[in-house]
PyMOL Python script that loads the backbone (N, CA, C, O; Angstrom):
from pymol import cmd

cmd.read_pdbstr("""\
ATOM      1  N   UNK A   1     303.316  68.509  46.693  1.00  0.00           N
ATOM      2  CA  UNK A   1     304.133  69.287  45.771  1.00  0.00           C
ATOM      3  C   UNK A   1     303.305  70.407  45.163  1.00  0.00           C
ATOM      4  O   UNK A   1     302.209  70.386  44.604  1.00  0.00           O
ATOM      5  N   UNK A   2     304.164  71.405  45.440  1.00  0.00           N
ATOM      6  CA  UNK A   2     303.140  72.819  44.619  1.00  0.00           C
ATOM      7  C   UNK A   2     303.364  72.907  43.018  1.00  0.00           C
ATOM      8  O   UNK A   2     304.533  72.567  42.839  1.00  0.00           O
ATOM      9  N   UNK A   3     302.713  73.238  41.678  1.00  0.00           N
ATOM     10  CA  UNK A   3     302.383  73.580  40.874  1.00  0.00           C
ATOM     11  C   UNK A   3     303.615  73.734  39.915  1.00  0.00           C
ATOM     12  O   UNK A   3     303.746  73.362  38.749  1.00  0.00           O
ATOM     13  N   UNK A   4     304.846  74.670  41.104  1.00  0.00           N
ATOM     14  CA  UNK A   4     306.081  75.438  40.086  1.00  0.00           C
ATOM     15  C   UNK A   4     306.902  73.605  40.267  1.00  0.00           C
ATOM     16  O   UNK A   4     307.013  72.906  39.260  1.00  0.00           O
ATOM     17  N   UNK A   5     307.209  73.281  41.158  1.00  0.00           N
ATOM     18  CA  UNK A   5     307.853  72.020  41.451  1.00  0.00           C
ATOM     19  C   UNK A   5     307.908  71.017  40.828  1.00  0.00           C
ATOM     20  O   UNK A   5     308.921  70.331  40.687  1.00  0.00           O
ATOM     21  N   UNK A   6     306.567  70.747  40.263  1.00  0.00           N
ATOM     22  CA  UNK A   6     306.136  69.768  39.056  1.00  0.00           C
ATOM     23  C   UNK A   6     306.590  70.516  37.690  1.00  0.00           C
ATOM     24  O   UNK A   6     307.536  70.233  36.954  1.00  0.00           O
ATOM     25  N   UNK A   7     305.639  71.549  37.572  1.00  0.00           N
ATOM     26  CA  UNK A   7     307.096  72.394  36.419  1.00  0.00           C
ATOM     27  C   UNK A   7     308.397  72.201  36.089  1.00  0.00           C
ATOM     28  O   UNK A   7     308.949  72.286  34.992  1.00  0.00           O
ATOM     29  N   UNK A   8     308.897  71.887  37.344  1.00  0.00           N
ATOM     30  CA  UNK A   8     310.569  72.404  37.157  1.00  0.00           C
ATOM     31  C   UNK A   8     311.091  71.021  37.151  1.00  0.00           C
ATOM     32  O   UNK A   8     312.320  70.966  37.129  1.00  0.00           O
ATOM     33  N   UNK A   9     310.412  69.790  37.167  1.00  0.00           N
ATOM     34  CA  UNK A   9     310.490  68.308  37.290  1.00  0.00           C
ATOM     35  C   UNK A   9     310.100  68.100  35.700  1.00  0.00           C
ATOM     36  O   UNK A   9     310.884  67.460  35.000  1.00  0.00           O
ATOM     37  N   UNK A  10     309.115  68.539  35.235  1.00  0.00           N
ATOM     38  CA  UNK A  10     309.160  68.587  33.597  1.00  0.00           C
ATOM     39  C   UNK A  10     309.755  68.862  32.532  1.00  0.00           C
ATOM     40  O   UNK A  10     309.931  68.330  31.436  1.00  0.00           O
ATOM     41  N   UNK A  11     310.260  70.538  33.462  1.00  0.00           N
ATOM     42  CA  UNK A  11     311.403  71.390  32.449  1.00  0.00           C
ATOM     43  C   UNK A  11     312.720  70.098  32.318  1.00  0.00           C
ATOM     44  O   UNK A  11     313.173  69.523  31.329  1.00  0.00           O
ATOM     45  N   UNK A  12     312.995  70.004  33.549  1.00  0.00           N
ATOM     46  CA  UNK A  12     314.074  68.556  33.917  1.00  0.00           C
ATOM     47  C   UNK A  12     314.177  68.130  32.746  1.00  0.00           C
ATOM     48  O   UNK A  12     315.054  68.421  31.933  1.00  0.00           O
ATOM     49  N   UNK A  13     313.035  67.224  32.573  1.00  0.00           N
ATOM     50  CA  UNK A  13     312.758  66.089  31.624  1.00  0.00           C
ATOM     51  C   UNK A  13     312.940  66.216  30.223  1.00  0.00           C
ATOM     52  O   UNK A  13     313.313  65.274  29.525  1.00  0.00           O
ATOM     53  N   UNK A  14     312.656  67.494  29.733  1.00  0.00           N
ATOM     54  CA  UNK A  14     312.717  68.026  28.804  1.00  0.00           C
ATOM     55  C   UNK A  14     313.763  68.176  28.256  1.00  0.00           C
ATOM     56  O   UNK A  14     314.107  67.820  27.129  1.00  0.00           O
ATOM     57  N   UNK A  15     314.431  68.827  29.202  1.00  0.00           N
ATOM     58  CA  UNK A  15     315.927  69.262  28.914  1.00  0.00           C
ATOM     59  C   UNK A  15     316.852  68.162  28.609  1.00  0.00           C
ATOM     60  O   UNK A  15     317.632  68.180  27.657  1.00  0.00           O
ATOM     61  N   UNK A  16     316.710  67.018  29.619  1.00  0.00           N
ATOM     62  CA  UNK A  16     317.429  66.031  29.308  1.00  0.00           C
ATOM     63  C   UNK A  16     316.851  65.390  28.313  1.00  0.00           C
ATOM     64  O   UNK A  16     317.652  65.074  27.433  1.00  0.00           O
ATOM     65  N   UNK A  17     315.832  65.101  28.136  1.00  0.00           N
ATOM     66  CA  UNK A  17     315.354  64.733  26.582  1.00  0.00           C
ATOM     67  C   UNK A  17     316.617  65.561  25.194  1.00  0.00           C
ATOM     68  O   UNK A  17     317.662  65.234  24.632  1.00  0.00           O
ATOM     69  N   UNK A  18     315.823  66.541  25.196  1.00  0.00           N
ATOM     70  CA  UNK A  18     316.950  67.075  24.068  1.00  0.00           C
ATOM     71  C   UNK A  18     318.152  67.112  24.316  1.00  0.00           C
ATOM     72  O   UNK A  18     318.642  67.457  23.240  1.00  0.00           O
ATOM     73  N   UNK A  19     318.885  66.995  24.962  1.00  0.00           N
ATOM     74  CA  UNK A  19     320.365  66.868  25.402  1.00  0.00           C
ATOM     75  C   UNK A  19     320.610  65.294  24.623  1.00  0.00           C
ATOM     76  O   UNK A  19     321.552  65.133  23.848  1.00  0.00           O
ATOM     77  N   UNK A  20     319.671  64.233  24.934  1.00  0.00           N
ATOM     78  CA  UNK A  20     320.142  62.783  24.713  1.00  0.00           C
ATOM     79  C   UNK A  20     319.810  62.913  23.138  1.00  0.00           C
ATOM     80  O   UNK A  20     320.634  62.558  22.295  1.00  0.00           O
ATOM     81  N   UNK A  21     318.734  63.366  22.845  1.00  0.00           N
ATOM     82  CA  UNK A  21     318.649  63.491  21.208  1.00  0.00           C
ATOM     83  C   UNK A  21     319.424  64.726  20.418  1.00  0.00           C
ATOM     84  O   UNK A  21     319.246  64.978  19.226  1.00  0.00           O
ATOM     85  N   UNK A  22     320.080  65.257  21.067  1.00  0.00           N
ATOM     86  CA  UNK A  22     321.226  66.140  19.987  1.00  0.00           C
ATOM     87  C   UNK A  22     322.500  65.221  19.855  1.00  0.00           C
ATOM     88  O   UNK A  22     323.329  65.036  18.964  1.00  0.00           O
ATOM     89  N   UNK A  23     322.325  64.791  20.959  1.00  0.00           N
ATOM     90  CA  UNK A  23     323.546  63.557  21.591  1.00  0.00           C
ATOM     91  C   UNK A  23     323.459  62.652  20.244  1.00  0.00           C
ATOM     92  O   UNK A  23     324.236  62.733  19.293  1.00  0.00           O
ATOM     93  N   UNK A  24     322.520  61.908  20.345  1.00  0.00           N
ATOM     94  CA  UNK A  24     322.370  60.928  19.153  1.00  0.00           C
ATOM     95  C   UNK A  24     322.478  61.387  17.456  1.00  0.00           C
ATOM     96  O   UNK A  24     323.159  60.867  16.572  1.00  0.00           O
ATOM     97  N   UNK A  25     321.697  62.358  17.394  1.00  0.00           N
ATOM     98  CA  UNK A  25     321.745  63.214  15.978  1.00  0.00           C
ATOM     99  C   UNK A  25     323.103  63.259  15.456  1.00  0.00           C
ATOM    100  O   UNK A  25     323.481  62.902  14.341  1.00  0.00           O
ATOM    101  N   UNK A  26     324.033  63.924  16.759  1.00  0.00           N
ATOM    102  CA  UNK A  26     325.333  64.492  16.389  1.00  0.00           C
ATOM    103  C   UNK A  26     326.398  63.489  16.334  1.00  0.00           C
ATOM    104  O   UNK A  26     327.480  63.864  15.881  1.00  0.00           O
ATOM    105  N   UNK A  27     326.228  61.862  16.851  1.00  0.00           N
ATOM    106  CA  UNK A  27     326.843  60.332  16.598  1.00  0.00           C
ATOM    107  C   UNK A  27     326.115  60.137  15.572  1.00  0.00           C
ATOM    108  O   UNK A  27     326.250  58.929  15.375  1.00  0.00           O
ATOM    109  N   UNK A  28     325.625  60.423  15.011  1.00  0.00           N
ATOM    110  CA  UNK A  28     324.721  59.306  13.383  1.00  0.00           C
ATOM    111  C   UNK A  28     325.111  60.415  12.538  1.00  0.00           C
ATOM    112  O   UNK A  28     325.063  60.061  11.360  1.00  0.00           O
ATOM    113  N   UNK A  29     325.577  61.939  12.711  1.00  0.00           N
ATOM    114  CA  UNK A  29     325.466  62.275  11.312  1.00  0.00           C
ATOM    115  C   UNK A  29     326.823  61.932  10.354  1.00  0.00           C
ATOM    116  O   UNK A  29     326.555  61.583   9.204  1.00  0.00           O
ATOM    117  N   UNK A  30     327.746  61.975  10.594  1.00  0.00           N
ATOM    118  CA  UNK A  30     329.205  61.828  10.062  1.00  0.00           C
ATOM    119  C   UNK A  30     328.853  60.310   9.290  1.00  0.00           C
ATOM    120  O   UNK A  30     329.420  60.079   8.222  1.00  0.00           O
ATOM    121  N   UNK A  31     327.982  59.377   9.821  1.00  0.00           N
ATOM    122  CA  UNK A  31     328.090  58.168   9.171  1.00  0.00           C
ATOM    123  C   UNK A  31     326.794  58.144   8.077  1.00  0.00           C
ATOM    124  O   UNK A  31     326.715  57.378   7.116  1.00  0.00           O
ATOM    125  N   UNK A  32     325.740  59.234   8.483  1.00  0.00           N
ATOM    126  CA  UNK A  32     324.981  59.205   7.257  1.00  0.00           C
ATOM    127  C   UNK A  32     325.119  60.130   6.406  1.00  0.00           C
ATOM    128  O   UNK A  32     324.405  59.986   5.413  1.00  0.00           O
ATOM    129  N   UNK A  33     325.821  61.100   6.418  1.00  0.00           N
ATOM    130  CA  UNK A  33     326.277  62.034   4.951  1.00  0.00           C
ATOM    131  C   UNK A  33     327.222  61.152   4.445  1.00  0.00           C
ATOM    132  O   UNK A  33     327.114  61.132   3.219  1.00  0.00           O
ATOM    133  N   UNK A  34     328.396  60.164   4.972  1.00  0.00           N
ATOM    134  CA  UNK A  34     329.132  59.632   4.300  1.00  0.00           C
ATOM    135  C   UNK A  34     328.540  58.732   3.115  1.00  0.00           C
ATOM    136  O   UNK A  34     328.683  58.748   1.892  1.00  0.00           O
ATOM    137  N   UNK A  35     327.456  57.552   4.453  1.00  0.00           N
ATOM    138  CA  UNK A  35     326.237  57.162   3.129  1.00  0.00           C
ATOM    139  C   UNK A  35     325.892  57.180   2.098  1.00  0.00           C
ATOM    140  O   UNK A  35     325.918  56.468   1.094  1.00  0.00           O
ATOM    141  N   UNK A  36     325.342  58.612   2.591  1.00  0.00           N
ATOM    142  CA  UNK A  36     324.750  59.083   1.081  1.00  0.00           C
ATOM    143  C   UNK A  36     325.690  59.710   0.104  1.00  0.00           C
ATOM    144  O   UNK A  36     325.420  59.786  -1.094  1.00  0.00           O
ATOM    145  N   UNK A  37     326.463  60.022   0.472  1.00  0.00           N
ATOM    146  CA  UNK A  37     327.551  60.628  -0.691  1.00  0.00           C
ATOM    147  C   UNK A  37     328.463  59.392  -1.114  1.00  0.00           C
ATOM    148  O   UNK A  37     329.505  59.705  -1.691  1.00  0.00           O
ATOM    149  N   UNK A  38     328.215  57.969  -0.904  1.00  0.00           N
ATOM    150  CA  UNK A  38     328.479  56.768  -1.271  1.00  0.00           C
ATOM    151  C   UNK A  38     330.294  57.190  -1.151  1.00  0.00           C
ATOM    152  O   UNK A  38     331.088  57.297  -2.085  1.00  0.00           O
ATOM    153  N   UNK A  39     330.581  57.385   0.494  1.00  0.00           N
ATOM    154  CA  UNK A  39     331.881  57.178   0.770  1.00  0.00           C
ATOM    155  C   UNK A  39     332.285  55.644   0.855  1.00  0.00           C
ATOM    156  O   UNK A  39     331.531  54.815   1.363  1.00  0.00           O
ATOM    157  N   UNK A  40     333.725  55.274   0.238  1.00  0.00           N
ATOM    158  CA  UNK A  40     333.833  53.962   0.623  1.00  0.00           C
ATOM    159  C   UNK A  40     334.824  53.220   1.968  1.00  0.00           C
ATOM    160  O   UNK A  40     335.502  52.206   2.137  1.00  0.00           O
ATOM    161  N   UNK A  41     334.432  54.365   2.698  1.00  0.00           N
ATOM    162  CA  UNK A  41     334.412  53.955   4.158  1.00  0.00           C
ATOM    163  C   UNK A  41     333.390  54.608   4.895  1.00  0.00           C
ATOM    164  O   UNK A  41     333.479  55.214   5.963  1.00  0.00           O
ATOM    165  N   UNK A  42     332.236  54.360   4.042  1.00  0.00           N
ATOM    166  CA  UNK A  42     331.630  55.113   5.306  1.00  0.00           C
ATOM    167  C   UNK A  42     330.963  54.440   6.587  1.00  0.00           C
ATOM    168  O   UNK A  42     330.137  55.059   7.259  1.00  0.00           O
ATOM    169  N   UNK A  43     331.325  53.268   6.861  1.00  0.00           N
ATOM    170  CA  UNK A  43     331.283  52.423   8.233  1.00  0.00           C
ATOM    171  C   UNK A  43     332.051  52.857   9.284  1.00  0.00           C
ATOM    172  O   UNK A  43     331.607  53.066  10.412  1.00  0.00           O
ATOM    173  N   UNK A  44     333.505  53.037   8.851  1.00  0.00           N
ATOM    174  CA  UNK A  44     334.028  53.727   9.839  1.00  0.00           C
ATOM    175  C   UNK A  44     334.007  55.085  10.077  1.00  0.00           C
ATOM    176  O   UNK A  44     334.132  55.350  11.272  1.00  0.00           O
ATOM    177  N   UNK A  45     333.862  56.277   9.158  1.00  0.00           N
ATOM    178  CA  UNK A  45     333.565  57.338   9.513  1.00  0.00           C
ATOM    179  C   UNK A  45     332.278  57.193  10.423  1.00  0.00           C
ATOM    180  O   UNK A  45     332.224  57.926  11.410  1.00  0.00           O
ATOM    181  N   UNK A  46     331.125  56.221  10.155  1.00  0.00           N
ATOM    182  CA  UNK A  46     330.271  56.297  11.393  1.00  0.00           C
ATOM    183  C   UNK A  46     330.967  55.785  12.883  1.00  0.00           C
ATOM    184  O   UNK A  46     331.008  56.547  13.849  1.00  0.00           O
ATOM    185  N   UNK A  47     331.283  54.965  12.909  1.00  0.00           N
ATOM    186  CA  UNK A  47     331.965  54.324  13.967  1.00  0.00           C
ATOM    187  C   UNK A  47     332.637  55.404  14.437  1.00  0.00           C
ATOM    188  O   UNK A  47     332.329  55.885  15.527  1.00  0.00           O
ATOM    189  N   UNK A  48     334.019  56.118  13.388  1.00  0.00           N
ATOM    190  CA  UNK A  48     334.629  57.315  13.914  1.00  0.00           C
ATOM    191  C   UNK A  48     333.900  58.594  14.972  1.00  0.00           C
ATOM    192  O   UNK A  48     334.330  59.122  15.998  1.00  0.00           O
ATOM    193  N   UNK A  49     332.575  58.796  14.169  1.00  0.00           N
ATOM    194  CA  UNK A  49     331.589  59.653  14.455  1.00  0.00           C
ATOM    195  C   UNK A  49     331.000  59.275  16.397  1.00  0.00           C
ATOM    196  O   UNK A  49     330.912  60.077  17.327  1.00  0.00           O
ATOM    197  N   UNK A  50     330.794  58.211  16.383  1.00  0.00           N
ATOM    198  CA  UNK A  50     330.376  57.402  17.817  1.00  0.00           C
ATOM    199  C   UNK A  50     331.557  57.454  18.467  1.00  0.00           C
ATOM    200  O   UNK A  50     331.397  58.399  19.239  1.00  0.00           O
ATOM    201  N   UNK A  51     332.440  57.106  18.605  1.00  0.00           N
ATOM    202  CA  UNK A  51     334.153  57.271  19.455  1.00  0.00           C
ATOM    203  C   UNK A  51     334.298  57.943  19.684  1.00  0.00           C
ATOM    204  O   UNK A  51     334.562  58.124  20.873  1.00  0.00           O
ATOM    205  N   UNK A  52     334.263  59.417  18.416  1.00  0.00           N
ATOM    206  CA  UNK A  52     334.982  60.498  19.142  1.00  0.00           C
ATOM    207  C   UNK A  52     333.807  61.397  20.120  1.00  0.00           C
ATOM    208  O   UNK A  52     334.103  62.187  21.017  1.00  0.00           O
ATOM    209  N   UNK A  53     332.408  61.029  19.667  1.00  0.00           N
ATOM    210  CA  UNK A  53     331.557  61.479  20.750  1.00  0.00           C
ATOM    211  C   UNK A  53     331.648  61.147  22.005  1.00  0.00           C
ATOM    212  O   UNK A  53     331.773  61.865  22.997  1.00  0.00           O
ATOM    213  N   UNK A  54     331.571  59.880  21.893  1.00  0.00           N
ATOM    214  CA  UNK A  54     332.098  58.904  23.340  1.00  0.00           C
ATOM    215  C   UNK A  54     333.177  59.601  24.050  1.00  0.00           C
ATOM    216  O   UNK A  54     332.817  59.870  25.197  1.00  0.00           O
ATOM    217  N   UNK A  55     334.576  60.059  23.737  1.00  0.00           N
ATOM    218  CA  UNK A  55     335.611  60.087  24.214  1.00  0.00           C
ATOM    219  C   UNK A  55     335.838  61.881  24.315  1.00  0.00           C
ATOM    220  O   UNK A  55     336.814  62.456  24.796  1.00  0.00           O
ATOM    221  N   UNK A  56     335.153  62.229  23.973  1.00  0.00           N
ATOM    222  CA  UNK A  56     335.649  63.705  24.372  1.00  0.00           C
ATOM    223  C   UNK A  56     335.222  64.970  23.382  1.00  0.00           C
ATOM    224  O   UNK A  56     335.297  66.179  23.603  1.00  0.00           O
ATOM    225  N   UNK A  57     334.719  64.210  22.138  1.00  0.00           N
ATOM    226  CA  UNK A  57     334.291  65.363  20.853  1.00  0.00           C
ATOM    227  C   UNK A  57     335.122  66.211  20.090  1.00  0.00           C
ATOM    228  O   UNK A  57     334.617  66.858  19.172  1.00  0.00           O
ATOM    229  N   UNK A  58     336.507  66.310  20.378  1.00  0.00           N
ATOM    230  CA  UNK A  58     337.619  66.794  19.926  1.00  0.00           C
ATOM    231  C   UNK A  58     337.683  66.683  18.657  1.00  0.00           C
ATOM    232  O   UNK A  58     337.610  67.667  17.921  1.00  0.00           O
ATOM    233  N   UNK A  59     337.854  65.273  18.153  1.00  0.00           N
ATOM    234  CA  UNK A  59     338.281  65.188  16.723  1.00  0.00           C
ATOM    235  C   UNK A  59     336.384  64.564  16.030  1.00  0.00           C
ATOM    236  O   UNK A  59     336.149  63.558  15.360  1.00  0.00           O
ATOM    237  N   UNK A  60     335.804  65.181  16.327  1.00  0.00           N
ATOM    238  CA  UNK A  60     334.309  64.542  15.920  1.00  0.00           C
ATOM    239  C   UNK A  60     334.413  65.823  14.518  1.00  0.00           C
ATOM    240  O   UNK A  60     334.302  65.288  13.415  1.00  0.00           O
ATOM    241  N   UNK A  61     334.600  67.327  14.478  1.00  0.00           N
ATOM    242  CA  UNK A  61     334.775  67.480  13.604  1.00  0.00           C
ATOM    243  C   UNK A  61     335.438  67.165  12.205  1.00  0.00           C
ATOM    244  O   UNK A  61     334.932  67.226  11.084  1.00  0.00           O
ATOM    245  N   UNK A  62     336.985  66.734  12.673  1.00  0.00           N
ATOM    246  CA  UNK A  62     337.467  65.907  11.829  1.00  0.00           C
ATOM    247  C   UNK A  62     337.082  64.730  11.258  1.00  0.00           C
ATOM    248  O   UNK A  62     337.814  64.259  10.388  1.00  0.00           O
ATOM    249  N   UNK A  63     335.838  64.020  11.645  1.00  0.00           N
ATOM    250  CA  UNK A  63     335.046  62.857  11.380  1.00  0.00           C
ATOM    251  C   UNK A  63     333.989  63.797  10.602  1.00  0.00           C
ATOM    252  O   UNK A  63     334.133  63.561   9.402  1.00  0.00           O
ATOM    253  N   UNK A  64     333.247  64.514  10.750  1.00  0.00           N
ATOM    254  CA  UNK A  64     332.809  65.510   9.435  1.00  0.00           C
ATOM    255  C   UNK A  64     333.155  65.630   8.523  1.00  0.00           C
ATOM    256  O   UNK A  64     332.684  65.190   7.475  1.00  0.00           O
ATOM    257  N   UNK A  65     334.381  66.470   8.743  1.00  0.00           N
ATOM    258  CA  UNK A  65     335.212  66.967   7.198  1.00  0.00           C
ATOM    259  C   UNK A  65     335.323  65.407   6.243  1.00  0.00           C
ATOM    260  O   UNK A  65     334.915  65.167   5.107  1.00  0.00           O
ATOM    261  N   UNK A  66     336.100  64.458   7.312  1.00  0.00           N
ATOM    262  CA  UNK A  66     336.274  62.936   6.723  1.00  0.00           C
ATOM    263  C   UNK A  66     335.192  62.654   5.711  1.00  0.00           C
ATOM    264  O   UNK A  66     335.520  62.538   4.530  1.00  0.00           O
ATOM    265  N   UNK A  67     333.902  62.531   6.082  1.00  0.00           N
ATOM    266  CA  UNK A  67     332.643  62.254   5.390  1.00  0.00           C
ATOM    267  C   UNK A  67     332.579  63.084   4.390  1.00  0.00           C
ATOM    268  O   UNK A  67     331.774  62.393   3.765  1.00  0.00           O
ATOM    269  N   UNK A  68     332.724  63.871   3.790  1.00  0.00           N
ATOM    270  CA  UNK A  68     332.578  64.784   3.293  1.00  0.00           C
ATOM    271  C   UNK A  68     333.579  64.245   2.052  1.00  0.00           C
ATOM    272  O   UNK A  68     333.213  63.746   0.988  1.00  0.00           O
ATOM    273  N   UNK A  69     334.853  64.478   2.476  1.00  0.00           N
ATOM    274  CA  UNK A  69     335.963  63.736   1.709  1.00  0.00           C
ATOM    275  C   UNK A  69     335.372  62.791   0.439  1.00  0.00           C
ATOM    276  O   UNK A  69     334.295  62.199   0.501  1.00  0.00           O
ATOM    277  N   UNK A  70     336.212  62.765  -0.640  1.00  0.00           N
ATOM    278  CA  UNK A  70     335.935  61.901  -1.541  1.00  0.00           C
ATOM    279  C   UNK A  70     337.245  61.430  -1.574  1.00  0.00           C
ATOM    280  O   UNK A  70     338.254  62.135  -1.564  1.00  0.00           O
ATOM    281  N   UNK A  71     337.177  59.694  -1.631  1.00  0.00           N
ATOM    282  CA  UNK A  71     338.824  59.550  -1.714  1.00  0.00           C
ATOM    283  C   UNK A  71     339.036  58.980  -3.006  1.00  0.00           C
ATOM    284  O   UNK A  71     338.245  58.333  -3.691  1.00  0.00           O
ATOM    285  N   UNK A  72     339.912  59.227  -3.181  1.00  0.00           N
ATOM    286  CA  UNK A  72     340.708  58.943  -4.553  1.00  0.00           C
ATOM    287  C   UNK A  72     340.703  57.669  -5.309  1.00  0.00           C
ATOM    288  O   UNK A  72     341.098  56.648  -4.747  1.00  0.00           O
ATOM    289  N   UNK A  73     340.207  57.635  -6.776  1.00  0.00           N
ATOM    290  CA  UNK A  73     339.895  56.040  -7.335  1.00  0.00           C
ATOM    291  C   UNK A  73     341.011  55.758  -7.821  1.00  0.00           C
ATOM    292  O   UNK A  73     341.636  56.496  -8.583  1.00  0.00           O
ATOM    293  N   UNK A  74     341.482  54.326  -7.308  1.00  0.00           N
ATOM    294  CA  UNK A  74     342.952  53.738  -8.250  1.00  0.00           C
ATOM    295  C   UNK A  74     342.753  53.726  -9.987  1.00  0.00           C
ATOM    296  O   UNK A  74     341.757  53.424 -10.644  1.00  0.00           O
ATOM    297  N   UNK A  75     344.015  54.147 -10.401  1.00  0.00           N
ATOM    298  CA  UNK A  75     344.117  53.873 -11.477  1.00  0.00           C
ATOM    299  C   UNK A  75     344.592  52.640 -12.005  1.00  0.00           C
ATOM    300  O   UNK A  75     345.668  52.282 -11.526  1.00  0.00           O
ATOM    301  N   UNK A  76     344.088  51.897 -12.855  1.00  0.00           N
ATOM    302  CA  UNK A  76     344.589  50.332 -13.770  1.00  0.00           C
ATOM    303  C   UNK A  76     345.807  51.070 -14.283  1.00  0.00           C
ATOM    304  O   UNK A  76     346.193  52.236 -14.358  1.00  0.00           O
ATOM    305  N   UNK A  77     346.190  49.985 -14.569  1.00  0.00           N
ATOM    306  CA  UNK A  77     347.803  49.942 -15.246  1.00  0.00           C
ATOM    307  C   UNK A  77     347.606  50.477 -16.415  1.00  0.00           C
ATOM    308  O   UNK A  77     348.263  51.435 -16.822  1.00  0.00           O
ATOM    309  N   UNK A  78     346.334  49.693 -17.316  1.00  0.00           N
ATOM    310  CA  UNK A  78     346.628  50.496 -18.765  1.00  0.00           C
ATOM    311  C   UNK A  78     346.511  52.016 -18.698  1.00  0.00           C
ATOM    312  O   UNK A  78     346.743  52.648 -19.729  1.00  0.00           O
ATOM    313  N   UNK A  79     346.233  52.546 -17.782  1.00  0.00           N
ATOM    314  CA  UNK A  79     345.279  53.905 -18.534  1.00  0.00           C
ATOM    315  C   UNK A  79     346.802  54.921 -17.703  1.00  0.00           C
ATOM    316  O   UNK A  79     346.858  56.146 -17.809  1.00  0.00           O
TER     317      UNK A  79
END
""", "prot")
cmd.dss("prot")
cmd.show_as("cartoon", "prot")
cmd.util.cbc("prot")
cmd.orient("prot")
C-alpha cells in the first residue's frame, strides 16, 4: 500500500468517528438540558430525543423545543 492509501483509510476513520460522535451528542442533548432545567419529564424527552434519532430525525427538533418547555404547576384547591 502506497502512503496516500493509508491516508485515505485514516481520513475514513476519522470521518466515521465524528459522524458516530455527533450521532451520540445530538441523542443525549434533549435529555440533558431537560435535566438540568429540572424538567419533570425529562426521562422521556431523553428517550424522545433517542427515537426520533433512531427513526428518521424529523420530530428530534420538536424534542428540543419540548426540553426547553416548562410545564405548568397544578394549582391546590385553596389558592
Amino acid at each position: 500500500m502506497q502512503f496516500i492509501d493509508l491516508f485515505a483509510w485514516v481520513v475514513l476513520l476519522v470521518v466515521i468517528a465524528t459522524l458516530v460522535a455527533v450521532f451520540v451528542a445530538l441523542g443525549m442533548m434533549p435529555g440533558r438540558i431537560a435535566r438540568r432545567r429540572g424538567h419533570p419529564w425529562a426521562e422521556a424527552v431523553a428517550i424522545g430525543g433517542w427515537a426520533t434519532l433512531m427513526f428518521g430525525f424529523v420530530f428530534w427538533p420538536l424534542v428540543l423545543i419540548w426540553a426547553y418547555v416548562d410545564a405548568p404547576t397544578r394549582r391546590e384547591a385553596g389558592e
